[in-house]
Structure formats: C-alpha cells, structure tokens
N, C-alpha and C positions, 0 to 999 in steps of 0.2 A: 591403507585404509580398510575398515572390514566390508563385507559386504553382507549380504542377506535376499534368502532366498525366500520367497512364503513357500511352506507348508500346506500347498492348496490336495495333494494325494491324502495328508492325515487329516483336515479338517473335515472334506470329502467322505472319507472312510467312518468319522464320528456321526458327524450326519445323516447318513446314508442309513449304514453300515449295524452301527450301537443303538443311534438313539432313534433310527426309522422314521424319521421327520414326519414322511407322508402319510405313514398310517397311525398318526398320533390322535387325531381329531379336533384338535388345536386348531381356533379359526385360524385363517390364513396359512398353514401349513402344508394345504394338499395344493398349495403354488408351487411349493420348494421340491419339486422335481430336479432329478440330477444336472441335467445340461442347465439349465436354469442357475443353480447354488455356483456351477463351477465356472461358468460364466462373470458370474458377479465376482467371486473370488478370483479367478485371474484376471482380471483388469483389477479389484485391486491391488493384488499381488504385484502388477506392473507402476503401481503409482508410489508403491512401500517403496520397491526396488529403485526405482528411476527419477522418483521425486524427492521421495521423504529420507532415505537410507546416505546420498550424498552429503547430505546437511546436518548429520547427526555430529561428525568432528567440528562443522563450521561452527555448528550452537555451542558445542562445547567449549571450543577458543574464544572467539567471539563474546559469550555471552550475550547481558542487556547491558543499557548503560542508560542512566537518565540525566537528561539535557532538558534542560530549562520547564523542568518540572513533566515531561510527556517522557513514558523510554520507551527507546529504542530496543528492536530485535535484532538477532542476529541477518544477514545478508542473507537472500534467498526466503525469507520466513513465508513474506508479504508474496511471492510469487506462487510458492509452494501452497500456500492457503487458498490462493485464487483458482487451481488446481483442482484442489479439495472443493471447492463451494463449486466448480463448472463442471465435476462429474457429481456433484446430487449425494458427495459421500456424508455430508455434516447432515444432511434430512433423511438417510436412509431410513429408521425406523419413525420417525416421526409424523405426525397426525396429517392425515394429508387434506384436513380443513385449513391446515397454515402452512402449504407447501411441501409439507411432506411425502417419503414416499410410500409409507406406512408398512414397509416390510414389518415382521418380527423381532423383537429386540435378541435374538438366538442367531441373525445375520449382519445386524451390529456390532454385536460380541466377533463373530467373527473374524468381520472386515475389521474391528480396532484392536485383535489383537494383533496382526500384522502391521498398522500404525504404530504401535507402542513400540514391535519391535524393532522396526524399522531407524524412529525417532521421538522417542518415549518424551521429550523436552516439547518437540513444536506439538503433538498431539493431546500434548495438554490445554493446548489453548482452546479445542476445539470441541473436547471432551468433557472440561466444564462446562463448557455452553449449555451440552446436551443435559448435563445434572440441572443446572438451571433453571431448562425449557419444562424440564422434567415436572420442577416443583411450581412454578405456572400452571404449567399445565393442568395438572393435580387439584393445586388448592387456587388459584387466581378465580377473581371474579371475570364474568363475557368481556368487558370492557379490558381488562388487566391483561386477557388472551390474546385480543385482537390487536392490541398494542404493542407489545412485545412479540410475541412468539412468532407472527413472520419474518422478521428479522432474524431471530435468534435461530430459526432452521437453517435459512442462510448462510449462517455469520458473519452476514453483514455489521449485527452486532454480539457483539458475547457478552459472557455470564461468568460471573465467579458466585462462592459463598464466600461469607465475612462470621468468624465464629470465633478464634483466638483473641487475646489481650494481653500484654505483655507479665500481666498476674494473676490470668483464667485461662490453661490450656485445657483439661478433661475436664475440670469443674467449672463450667457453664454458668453457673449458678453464681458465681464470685463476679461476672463480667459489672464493670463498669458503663459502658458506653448506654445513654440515654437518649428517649424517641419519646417528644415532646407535643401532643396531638394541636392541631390549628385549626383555625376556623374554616377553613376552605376543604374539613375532612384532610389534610396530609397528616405527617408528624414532622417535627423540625431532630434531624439524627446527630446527634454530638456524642465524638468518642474516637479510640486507636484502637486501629483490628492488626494485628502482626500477622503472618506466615500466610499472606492472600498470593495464591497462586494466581496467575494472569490477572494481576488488581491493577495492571497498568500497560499497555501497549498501543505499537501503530499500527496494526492489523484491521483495526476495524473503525467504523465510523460512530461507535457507542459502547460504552461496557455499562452491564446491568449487573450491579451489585447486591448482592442477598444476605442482610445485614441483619443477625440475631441484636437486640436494644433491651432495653426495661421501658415498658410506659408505666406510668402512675396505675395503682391500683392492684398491680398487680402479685403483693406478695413479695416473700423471699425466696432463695434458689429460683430455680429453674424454672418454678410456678410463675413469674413474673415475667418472664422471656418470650419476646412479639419479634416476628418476623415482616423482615420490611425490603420492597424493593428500591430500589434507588441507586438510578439511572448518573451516569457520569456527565450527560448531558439532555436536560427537561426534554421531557417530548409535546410539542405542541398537538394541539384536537388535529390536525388534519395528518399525525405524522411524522413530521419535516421536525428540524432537531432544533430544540430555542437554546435558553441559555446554560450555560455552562454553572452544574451542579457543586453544592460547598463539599465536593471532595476531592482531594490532592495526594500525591505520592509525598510521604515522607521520604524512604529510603528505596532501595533496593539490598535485600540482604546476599553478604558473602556466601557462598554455601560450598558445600562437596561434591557436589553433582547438580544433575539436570539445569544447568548452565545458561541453557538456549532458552528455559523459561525464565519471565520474571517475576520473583518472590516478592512483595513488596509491605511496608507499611505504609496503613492507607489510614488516609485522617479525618474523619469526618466534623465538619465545624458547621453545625447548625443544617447539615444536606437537607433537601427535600425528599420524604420518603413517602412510600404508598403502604398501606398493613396487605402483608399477604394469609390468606386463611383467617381463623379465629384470632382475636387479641389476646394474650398471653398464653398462648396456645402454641406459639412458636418453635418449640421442641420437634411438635408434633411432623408441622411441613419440611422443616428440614433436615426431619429422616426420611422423607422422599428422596431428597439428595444425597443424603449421606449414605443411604444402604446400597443404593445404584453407585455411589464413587467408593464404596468398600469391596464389591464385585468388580469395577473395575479397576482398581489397585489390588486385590487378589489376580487379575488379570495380568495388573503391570510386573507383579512376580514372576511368573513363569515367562511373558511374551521378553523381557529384555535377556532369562536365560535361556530364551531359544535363540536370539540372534548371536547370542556369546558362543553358546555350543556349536552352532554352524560353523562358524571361524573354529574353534578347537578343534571340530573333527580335520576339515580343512587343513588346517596345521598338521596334527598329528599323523596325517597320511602323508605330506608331503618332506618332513622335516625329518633329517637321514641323524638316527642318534647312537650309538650302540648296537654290539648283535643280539638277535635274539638267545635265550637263553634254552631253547629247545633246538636250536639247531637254524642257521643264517637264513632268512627269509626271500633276500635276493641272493640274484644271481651272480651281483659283479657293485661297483660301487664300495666305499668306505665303509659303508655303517645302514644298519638298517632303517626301515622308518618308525620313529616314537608308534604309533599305531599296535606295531607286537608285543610291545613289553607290557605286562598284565598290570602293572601299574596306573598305566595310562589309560586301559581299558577298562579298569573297574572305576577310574576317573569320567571316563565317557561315557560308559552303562551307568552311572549314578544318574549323569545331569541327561541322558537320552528319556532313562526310564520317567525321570519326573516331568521333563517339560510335557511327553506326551500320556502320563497320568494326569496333570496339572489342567491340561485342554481338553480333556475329558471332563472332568470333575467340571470344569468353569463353564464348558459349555454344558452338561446338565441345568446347573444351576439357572442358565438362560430362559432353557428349557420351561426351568420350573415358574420362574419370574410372566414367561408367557402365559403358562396353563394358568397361572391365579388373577394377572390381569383379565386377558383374551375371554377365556370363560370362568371367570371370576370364581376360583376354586377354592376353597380356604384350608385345605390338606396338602396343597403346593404352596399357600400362603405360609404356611406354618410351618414347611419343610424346607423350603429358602431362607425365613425368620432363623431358623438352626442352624445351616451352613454357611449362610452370609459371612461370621466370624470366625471359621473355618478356613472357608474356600480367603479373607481376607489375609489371617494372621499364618499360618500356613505356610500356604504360597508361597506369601513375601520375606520369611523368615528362610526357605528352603531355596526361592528363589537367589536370593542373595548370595548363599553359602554355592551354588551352582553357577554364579557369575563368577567368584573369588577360585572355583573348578575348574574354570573356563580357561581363565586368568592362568592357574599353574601351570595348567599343560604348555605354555608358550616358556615357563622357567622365567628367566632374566628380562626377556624380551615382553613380558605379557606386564611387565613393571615399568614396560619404558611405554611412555604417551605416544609415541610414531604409530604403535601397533592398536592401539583403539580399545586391548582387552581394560585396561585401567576404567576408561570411561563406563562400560558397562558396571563394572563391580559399584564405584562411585554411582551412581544412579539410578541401580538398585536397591541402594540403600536407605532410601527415604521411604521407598515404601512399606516397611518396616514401621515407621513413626508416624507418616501422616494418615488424615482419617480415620482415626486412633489406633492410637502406640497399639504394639500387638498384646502387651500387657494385659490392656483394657479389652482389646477384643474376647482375650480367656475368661478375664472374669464377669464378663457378659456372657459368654458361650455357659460357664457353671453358674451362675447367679441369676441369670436371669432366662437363658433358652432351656437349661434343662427342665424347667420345673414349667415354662409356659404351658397353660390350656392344660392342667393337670400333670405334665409331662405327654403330652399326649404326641408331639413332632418324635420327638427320642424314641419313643415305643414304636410307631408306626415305622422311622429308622431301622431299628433294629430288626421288626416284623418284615421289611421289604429285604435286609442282607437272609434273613431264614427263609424267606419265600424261592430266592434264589438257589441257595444251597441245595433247598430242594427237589426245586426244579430240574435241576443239571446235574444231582448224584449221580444217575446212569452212564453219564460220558465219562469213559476213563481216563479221556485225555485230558479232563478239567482236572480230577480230584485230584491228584497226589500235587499236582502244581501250582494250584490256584483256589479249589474249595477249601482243603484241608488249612491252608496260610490264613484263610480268610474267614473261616471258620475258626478257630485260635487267635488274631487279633480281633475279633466281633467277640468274643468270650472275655476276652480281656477288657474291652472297652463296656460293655456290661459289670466289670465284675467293679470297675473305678467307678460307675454312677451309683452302684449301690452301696463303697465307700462312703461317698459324698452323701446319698442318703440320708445312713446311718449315720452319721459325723456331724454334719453339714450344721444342722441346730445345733447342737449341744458345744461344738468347736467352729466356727463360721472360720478360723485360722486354719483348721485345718484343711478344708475344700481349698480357699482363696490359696494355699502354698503350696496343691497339685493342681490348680487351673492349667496350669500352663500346660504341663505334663501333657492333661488331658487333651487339651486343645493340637496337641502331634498328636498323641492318641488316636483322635477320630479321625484327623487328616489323612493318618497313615491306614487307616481300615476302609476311610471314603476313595482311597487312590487303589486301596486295594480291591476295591467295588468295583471298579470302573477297568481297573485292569480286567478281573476276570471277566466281565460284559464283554472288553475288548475280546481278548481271548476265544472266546464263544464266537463273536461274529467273524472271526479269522477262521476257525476250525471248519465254520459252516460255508463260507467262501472255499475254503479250499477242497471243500468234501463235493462243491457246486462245480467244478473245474475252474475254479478261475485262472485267468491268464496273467496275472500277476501274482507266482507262487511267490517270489522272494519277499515283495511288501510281506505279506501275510507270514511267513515263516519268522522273519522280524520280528513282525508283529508279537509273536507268542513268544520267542527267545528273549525280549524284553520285558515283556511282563512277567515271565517265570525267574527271570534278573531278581523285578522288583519284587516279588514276592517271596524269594527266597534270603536277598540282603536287605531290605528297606523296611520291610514289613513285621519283620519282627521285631523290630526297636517295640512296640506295645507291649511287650513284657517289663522293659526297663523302664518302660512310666509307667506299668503299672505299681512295679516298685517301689517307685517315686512318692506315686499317690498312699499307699499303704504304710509310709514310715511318716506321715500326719504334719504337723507344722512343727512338731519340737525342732525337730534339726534346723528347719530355716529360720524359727522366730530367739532359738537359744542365747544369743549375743543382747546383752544392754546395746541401745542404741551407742553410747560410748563407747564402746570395744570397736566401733568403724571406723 
C-alpha cells in the first residue's frame, strides 16, 4: 500500500521563507507566525497520514453503491469525516459568525493539499461543501446564511454544485432543467444534472444542492440562468430537518478513478428551491464556486503527484536494478539501486521539480485570493482572474503526466493494482476535465483574461517578472541559472500575446489554435517565477548560516533542474503559436 508523508519542511519554507507571510500586511497574516503555521500543519499532516492516507485503496476497491435510492460510501468514510469535523478542519478558513475559524484561505490551501494528497476521493466530499459555503456566503440572503452555513462549516451537512445535463457540458446556455417560481416565494426545480460530484451520500444529515435552472423571463443562453439552493431535505423555521425534498439519485456513474467519491445523476422532479443572488444572474454566483473549485483542482494536480512521487522516490532507492553505468554504486549485492541510472533521475527531477514549483505557484495564488478578499484589492483581483486558468489547466494536465512518471518508475509493478501507483495516475485524470475541460480553461485564459481591464492583469504580470530581473541582476548566483531562463521564457511569453494581438481580430482561429500552446507557455514562465523567488530565499538562508544546508542546496539544484530542462519548452510554443491555425484547421471536417 503507498504511503505519504506531508511536506510540512517545504510548505514551511513557502511561507515563511518566499512569500514572508508576516510581513505581507494582509489582515490576519501577522497571526501566521512560524510555530503557529507548523503547528497546524503537523497535526494535519498527522490526520493525512493516519486517517485519510489508509482509506485511499479502501475507496478505490470499494467504491459507492446505491441501495434503495440513498449510497453508500466506502468503509471508514463516515469515521474519517467525523475526524475531519472534531479537529475544526472543514471550518478552518471560514466565517467565524457561523463557526468558523477564520483563518486565511492561503492555510486552507495548505491544510487541503495534504488532504487531496493523501485521499483526493473522500476530500471531495468535504471540499465542495467548502465551494458551496463559499457561494452563500457570498451571495445568500441574512436568513439563507444563518440557515445553512452553520451546518455547512461543520459538515454536518454538505454542499454540491449542479451545472451539467446530459446535452449541456461547457455550453450552459443549452441546459434544460427549469425553476418554476410559487406563491410562497420558492421555485418548483424540474430537470437532470449528470457528473454531481457528492450528489448523493451517508455522510451527512442534509446535502445542499446548487442547482443552475431557467426561470421564465429570463432570455436565451446563459442570460436566462438563476441559481437556486435546494436542500435534499426542507429545513423547517427552527432548523430541525422536515420533509424529504423531490430530489433522487438516478444512477451512480462507472468511472476510472476517484472511486471512493460518488458521481451521480441527480433528478429533480418539481424540488423545492430557494434563488440564491440576483434572478437570472446565476452565471454570476456560481463562479464564486467555480473559480475557488478551479484553484482547488489546480491543486488536486500537483497535491495527487506529490503523493505518487513520494512512493517513486521510495522505490527508486530501494529497488536493486542494474549497475551503474559510471562505475558500481554499492559495495556488495547483485545489482544497484534504480536511484543511479540517469534515466530514472531525470524521471524524478521532472516530477520533484514540478510538484514543488506547483505548490509555489498555488500557494501564491492563495495568497492573492486573500489580498483582494481580506483588503479588498482589485490588482490581486485581476491577478488571480489571470492565473486561475493557469494555476487550473496546467497543473492538471502536468500533474497527470507526473502521476503516469510516478507510475514508470515501478516498470511492470507500477501497472499492477497491489502497488497503488495505477490508482494515482486513474485519479489524476479527471482533473484535467472537470471544472472545465483544460481546453476551455486556454481559451478563457486567451479570450477572455488577456484582454480584461484593458489588458491590464498581463501587463502588470509581465511588469512584476521585470521588476524582479531587476532587482536581483547583481547576484551572480541567480543570473546565469535562473534570471537569464526566466528572462527568455517572459520574452517568449510576450512575444505570443502580441501574436494574438496582431492576429487575434482579423483570424480569431488563429489565437483559439495557439491557446493552449499558450496556456504551458505562462505555466512554465509562472513555475519559472516561483522557482527563482525560491532560489533567492535559499541563497539568502544559506548566506544567514542556516543549519539546514542540505534542504536549501536542494533547493537551488532543483530549480536550476527546472530551469534548465522544463523551462525552455516556451520556445516550442512559441512556435506553435507563430505557424497560426492553418496547420490545425487544414482537414475538411471529413478527412477525420
């Protein structure tokens, strides 16, 4: 079985270290003192480990099953949850008018991505909640808050969203299902939502369902689309739970991964709903949830190929394959360990370098999500607005390909189920398509973030990697390893927005046929950001005497890794982008 260790030295070292938590000025910030951060992170580190990390094969075998219309979770879920709600981890960042503990959402981020990595299935369950609470919170009326959301910090009861239809996935605007208003102020919800993650379990005593509809009035496409809560069982004035709401599991869908959650179609036949936010405004509130569950499925990329990689390295030192090719590494024994053959190590410097560029970048982005909440910034509003489909599509697409890394290093064995590496790669892979396909995220990231507020997030981007360059030209230890790489992909990723520019109108095919491109493009120049910060704060640690030279020397041989193999892919999309849509649009649709 695998195991997993959290990473509480490099989340530590991010915090601390890169992004100086305390001297941010970020309300609630000058709390997050070090014994403090590392506190909280090892005890949860100990609940990844000891609670959530055993049950990640049991969800996978197991799965859900549904019996007489309610499913069932995997064995362990229902204990393991009760865990989670009696150490305060489901309310950590949350409003502490409804229980919460109102930490920062940059120690959420934290504390869940050790959850994902641990058991990316059950912390689903508990992770929508938090998207849920989220968009209550947000847009709900006094009465709407105080009705839901103490529960929901608990998880007494959870929360899903309801957005797909079995002939509306990315196009919104096609949904069917309708929300029929009644005299008593409700609407009556009739319709099928397909791909509802946690739309159905025995974990809790209510699920609150957040259900995009059409009420009358409202138009065509997406113009027309009201967001509506609607609860699995009424809640009466004082509370206490009445009758049982018109919504039912149709199925539970088969899938390739994440197992231990249940996927379900959900039915709604005349539900009772509530409008949350504006009426047909709907779009609006649930991208409160949806850009918070694209951060944290940007998340679930890197945090599942961090638990893959930990078993690889583990393997790879232990497992006696061949001799070295420079001359026998041991002293006695048949064969050396996979560890020295440079195959294996440029395997393990790929997926090293990224998980912890990955948790750099995604904890920034926490960061940023704080400054524009907390003291309500609108240049960190507009700087997350840009990365969001980054830090999502990214991730998840590199993350995967770092599971499937994980995976080789084991050979034969990493294909057989006994060893655990399969399940990672399988479960990985969804987060590539849900929360939208990474497809969509590129051509949001070109279509719509480059050009916002003038272009104004991009420029400021680009202004903050020059600000740096400049800063830190004098250190000779940066340049030739880390300015100069970083300085040459930020050239390149400039030189494809004024492509797009100049192209952008006059061919809109030709942008839409390098999005993608683009979208590794920035990833690799945002990872290569975050490297050199790292970089910097290891040089200055070790120039301070620290007594932890080896972390820090790590440190810097990794990111000069990724800076010298990772970071140059930006010339090949630049490429990419510069040979326009002929070559991708050239085939008649009949020639496929």
């Amino acid at each position: 079985m695998p195991s997993y260790t959290a990473p509480v030295k490099d989340m530590q070292f991010i915090l601390h270290d890169v992004l100086k938590v305390t001297e941010t000025g970020i309300p609630g910030y000058a709390d997050l003192e070090r014994d403090f951060t590392a506190a909280v992170l090892e005890e949860a580190g100990k609940v990844a480990r000891d609670v959530l990390a055993p049950l990640n094969t049991v969800g996978d075998r197991e799965g859900c099953r549904l019996e007489n219309g309610v499913v069932r979770t995997p064995t362990g879920f229902d204990t393991a949850l009760a865990a989670m709600k009696e150490g305060g981890w489901t309310a950590l960042d949350c409003d502490p008018e409804y229980g919460g503990q109102g930490l920062p959402y940059l120690m959420h981020t934290s504390v869940n991505e050790m959850f994902v990595s641990a058991n990316m299935a059950f912390n689903m369950y508990q992770g929508l909640t938090h998207g849920a609470y989220s968009a209550i919170h947000t847009h709900g009326t006094e009465e709407q808050k105080r009705t839901y959301l103490p529960k929901m910090v608990t998880c007494d009861w959870t929360g899903t969203m309801n957005l797909t239809e079995p002939h509306a996935g990315t196009d919104l605007g096609m949904m069917r299902t309708k929300a029929e208003p009644q005299d008593d102020g409700s609407y009556a919800i009739t319709g099928e939502k397909i791909f509802i993650s946690a739309g159905d379990h025995d974990l809790a005593e209510n699920i609150i369902h957040l259900v995009l509809a059409k009420a009358p009035g409202g138009g065509e496409g997406t113009r027309g689309v009201s967001l509506f809560i609607v609860p699995k069982f009424l809640v009466n004035p004082d509370g206490s739970l009445g009758a049982r709401n018109g919504v039912t599991v149709g199925k539970i869908e088969r899938k390739m991964g994440i197992h231990g959650n249940a996927t379900c179609v959900m039915n709604y036949d005349g539900a009772k709903g509530w409008l949350l936010g504006d009426l047909h405004k709907g779009m609006k509130a649930m991208f409160t949830m949806m850009n918070e569950a694209r951060l944290g499925v940007g998340l679930q990329g890197y945090a599942v190929a961090e638990a893959a990689y930990q078993n690889a390295a583990l393997y790879a030192r232990d497992r006696l394959q061949g001799r070295s090719v420079s001359g026998s590494a041991t002293t006695s024994g048949p064969a050396d360990p996979l560890i020295v053959h440079p195959d294996i190590r440029r395997n393990l410097m790929d997926q090293k370098s990224f998980v912890e560029g990955a948790r750099a970048f995604t904890f920034w982005g926490a960061q940023l999500i704080d400054r524009s909440v907390r003291q309500k910034d609108a240049e960190a509003e507009g700087m997350i607005s840009l990365l969001t489909p980054v830090i999502k599509g990214f991730q998840t697409d590199k993350g995967f390909e770092m599971a499937v890394a994980a995976q080789q290093v084991f050979g034969g064995h990493g294909y057989i189920e006994d060893f655990g590496m399969s399940q990672f790669a399988r479960d990985a892979r969804i987060a590539m398509i849900y929360e939208g396909a990474n497809g969509i995220q590129a051509l949001d990231l070109v279509g719509r973030k480059l050009t916002a507020e003038g272009g104004k997030p991009i420029m400021a981007f680009f202004a903050m990697v020059k600000a740096f360059l400049k800063e830190n030209e004098a250190e000779a230890r940066l340049k030739p390893g880390f300015l100069d790489p970083l300085k040459a992909g930020s050239k390149d990723l400039q030189e494809a927005a004024m492509f797009f520019a100049e192209h952008g109108m006059k061919t809109p095919d030709a942008a839409l046929s390098g999005s993608y491109d683009f979208m590794h493009m920035m990833g690799h120049v945002c990872f290569g950001l975050m490297w050199a910060r790292m970089a910097k704060a290891s040089i200055e640690a070790l120039d301070a005497g620290t007594a932890d030279r080896d972390f820090h020397e790590a440190k810097i041989a990794t990111g000069r890794y990724y800076m010298a193999r990772q970071l140059p892919a930006t010339a090949m999309h630049l490429a990419r982008i510069r040979s326009g849509a002929e070559p991708v649009m050239a085939l008649a649709a009949e020639a496929f």
